[in-house]
N, C-alpha and C positions, 0 to 999 in steps of 0.2 A: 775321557781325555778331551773330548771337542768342548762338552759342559765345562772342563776345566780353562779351555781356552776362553773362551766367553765370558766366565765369569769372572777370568781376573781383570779385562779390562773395565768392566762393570762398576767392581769393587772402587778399582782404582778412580773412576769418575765419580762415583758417591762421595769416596774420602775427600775429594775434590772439591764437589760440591760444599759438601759439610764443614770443611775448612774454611771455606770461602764466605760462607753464610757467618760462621763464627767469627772469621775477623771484620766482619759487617757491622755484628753488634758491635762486636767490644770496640771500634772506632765510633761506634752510636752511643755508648757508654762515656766514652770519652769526652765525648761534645758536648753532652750533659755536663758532666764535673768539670770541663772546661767552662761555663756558662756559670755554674753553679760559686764556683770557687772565683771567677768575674765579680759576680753580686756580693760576694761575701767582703772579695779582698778593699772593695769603693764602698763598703757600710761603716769600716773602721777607719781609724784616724784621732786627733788629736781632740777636734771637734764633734760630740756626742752628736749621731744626727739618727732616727729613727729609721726602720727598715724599709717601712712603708714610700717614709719620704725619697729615701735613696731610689727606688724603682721609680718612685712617679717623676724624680728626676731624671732617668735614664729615659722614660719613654715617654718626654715631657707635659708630665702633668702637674698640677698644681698643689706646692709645697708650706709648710706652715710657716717657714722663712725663706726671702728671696735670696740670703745671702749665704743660705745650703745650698743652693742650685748651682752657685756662684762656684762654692767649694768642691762640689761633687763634678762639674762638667769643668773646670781648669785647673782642678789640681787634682782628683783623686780617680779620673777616668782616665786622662795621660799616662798616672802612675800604672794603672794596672793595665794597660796596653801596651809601657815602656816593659813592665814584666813578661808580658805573650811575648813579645818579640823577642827581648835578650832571653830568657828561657828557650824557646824553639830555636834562638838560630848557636845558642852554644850550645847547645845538643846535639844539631846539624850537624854543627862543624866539627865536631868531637868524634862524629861517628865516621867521617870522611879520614879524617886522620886514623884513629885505628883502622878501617879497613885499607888504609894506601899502606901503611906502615908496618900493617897486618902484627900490632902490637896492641895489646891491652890496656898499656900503660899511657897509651897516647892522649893527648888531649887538642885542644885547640889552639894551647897558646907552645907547642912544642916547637910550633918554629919562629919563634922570637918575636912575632907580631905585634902582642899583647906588650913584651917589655917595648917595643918601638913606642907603644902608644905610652906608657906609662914613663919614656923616656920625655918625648914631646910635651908632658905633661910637666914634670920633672925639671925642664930647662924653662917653663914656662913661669912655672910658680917662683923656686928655690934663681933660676938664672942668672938673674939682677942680683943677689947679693955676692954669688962666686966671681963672676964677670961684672963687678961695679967699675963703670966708666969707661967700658969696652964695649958692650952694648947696650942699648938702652930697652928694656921690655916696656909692654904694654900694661892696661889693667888688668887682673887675673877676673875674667867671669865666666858662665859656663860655656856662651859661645867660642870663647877668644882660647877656655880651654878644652873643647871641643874639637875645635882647628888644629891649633897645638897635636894632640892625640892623635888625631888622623894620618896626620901629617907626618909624626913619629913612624907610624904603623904601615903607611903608605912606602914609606922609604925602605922599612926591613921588610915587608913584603916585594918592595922591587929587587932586593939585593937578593932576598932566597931563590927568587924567577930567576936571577942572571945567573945565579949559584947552578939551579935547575937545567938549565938547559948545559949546562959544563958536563954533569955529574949524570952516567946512569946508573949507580948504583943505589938505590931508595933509601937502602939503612944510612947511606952515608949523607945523604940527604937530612937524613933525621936528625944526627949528627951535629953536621953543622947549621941545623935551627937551632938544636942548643947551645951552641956557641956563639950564636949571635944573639939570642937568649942572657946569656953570660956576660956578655961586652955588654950589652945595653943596662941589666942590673949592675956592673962594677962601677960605669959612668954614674946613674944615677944615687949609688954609695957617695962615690966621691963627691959629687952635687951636695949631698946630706950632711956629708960630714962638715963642710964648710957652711951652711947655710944659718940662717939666724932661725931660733926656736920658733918663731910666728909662722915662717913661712914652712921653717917642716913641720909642724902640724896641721898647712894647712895641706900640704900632700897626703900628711898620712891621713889625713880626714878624704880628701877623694879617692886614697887607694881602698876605703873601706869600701867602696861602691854605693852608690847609690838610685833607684829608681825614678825619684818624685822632681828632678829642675829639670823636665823636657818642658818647650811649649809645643804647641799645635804644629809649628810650624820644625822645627826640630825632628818632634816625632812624625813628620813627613816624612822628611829625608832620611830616617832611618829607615820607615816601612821602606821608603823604595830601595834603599842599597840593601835590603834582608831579601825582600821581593827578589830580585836580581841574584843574590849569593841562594837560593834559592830555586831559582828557575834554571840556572849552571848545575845544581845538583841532582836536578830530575835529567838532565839530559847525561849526565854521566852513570845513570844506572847501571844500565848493559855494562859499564867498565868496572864499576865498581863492585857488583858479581862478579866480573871475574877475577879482580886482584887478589879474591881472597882465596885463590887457588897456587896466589903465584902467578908473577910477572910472565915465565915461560908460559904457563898456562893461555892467561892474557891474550900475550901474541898472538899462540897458535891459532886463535878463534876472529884474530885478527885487528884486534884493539889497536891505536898507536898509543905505545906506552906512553912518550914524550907527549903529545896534545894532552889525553887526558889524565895525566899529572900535573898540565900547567893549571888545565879545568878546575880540575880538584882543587889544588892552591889557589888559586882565582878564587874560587869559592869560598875556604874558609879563609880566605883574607878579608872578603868583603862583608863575613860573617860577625868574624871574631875583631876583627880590627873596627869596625861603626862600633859597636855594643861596647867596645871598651872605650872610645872614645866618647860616649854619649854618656855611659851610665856606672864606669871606672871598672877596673879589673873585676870580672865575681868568678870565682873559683868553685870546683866541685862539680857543677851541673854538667860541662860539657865530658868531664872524664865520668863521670859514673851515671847520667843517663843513658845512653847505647847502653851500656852493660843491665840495665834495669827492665830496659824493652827487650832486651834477648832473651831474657829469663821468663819475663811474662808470654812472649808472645812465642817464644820457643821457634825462631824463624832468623835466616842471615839475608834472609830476600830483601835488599834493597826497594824493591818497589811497596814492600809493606814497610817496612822499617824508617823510611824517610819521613812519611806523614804521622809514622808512631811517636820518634822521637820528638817531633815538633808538637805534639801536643802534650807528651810524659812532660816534657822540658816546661813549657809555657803553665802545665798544673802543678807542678812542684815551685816554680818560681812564682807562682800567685801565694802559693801556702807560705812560702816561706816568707814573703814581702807581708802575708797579715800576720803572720808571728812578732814579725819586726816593729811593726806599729804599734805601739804599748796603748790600749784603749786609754781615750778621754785623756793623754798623755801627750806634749809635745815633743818625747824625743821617740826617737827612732833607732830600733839598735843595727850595728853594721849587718845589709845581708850577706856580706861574705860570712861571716861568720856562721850565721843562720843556718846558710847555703849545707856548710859542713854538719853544723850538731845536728839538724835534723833528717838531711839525706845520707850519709854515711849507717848510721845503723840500720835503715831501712835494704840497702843494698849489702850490708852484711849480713844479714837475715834473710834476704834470699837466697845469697849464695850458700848458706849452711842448709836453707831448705831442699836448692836442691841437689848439691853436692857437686858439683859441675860446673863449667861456666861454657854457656854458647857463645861459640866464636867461630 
C-alpha cells in the first residue's frame, strides 16, 4: 500500500514529463514544415525562378537575375507572410469562438464581422452606381479598399460589444452575430442587384480572397493588429479553460464572465476583421483548424492549443496559397476555394480515423 502510494504519484509525473517532451517536438516539427513550406510557397509563381536563386535571395545572396530578387523580396515574400498571418490568426480566432460558444460549428466570422467588412467593401466598390449623385466615392484600390473593410468590420464589431454587454446569455449572443451577419449580407444583395456588371465582378473578384497586393508597409499594420488580437488571447487562457466547463463553472473559479467575453471578442475582431479586410473573406481555415489540432494533439488546453493552431493554420494557408499559383502561369485560382477542396477532406479523415471529436 505505501509502494502503491508512491508510485502513483511517480507515474503521474513521468506521464507528465513524457507529454511535455512530446509536444516539444511535435511544435519542433512544426517549425520545420512551417519554414519548409515558407521556401517552397516564395519558389512558385508566375515567373519560373530557380530554387537555388530563391534562398540566395532570401538570405541575400547573389542571383543570376536582379529583377528575381526584385520579385522574390516585394511580391512573393509579402505573399507568403500575408499567408502566416491570415492562416494563424483565423485559426485563432475560430478556436476562441467555439470555445466561448462552446459549439463546433463556430467560426470566426459567426458574429457578423467578416460581412461588416465585406459590406464596407460592397458600398465601396458597387456604391457609386446604387447611390449615383447622392454620394460621390472615391477610387477603388487596395488601400482605399482596405479602409472601406475595416471600417465595415469596426462598426459590427462595435455593435456586437454594445449588444455584449446588454446580453448574458452567450447562445444568444451567438444569435444575434448572426443576424447582424444577415442584415449586412441582405444590404450587400441589394447593392448587387442594382449594381452595373463591371463593378460586381469586381467584388466578386475580391470576395475570392486574395493574398499577394500587400506592400511592406500594409503587412505592418496587419502584423501589428494580429500581434495585438494575439497577445489578448494569451491573456485570456485561464478563461478560456474554463468556459469549456460552462459559464457556471467559469464563475465559480472566479472568472468575470463579462470582461473576458469582451476580451475574447476584442480579440477575434482584431483577428478576423484586419485579415478580411487586407486579404478579403477566406473561408474554411478558421472553422476546421481547431478541430484539426484537437485531433492531432488530443488536448483542449488552451495554452497548447493557441500556438498549435497558429502554426496548423499558417502551414495549411502556405499549402494552399502554392496550390493556387498555377507554375510558370499568371493566373492564380481563388484560395477560398483552395482553402475548402483541400482542407475539408483532410479533416474528414481524421474524424473517421478517429471516431470522435475532441472537444
Amino acid at each position: 500500500m505505501f509502494c502503491q502510494t508512491i508510485r502513483l504519484p511517480f507515474l503521474n509525473h513521468c506521464n507528465n514529463v513524457l507529454t511535455t517532451k512530446s509536444y516539444k517536438l511535435t511544435f519542433l516539427l512544426l517549425l520545420v514544415l512551417l519554414v519548409i513550406c515558407f521556401c517552397i510557397s516564395i519558389s512558385f509563381g508566375s515567373v519560373s525562378i530557380p530554387f537555388s536563386d530563391t534562398l540566395s535571395a532570401i538570405f541575400g545572396g547573389d542571383l543570376q537575375k536582379e529583377s528575381w530578387g526584385y520579385i522574390i523580396r516585394n511580391y512573393r515574400i509579402p505573399k507568403a507572410i500575408t499567408a502566416i498571418l491570415a492562416g494563424g490568426g483565423l485559426a485563432l480566432s475560430g478556436l476562441l469562438m467555439q470555445t466561448l460558444f462552446r459549439n463546433p460549428l463556430a467560426g470566426p466570422f459567426v458574429l457578423g464581422i467578416s460581412s461588416g467588412a465585406s459590406l464596407g467593401a460592397a458600398i465601396l466598390i458597387m456604391g457609386s452606381s446604387v447611390l449615383s449623385g447622392i454620394i460621390t466615392f472615391g477610387i477603388v484600390t487596395n488601400v482605399t479598399l482596405a479602409i472601406a473593410s475595416s471600417a465595415g468590420s469596426f462598426l459590427v464589431l462595435l455593435a456586437v460589444m454594445v449588444v455584449a454587454s446588454k446580453v448574458k446569455d452567450t447562445m444568444a449572443l451567438l444569435i444575434i452575430g448572426l443576424m447582424f451577419g444577415s442584415i449586412t449580407a441582405a444590404i450587400v444583395s441589394v447593392l448587387s442587384y442594382f449594381t452595373d456588371a463591371e463593378q460586381l465582378q469586381q467584388y466578386i473578384y475580391w470576395s475570392f480572397g486574395s493574398l499577394g497586393n500587400l506592400t511592406w508597409t500594409q503587412l505592418g499594420l496587419l502584423s501589428a493588429i494580429i500581434g495585438l488580437g494575439v497577445s489578448l488571447s494569451i491573456f485570456a487562457i485561464k478563461s478560456l479553460n474554463a468556459f469549456l466547463l460552462g459559464e457556471n463553472y467559469a464563475r465559480s473559479l472566479g472568472v468575470n464572465i463579462k470582461k473576458q467575453r469582451f476580451l475574447i471578442i476584442l480579440a477575434t475582431g482584431l483577428l478576423a476583421g484586419s485579415i478580411t479586410a487586407f486579404a478579403g473573406p477566406i473561408a474554411f481555415i478558421g472553422l476546421a483548424v481547431p478541430h484539426l489540432t484537437r485531433q492531432i494533439f488530443n488536448t483542449t488546453n488552451h495554452k497548447i492549443l493557441i500556438p498549435a493552431v497558429l502554426l496548423y493554420g499558417a502551414i495549411l494557408m502556405l499549402l494552399c496559397d502554392t496550390i493556387a499559383q498555377i507554375p510558370s502561369s499568371a493566373y492564380v485560382l481563388p484560395i477560398n476555394a483552395i482553402t475548402s477542396i483541400i482542407g475539408a477532406p483532410v479533416v474528414i479523415w481524421l474524424l473517421v480515423r478517429k471516431k470522435k471529436m475532441v472537444f
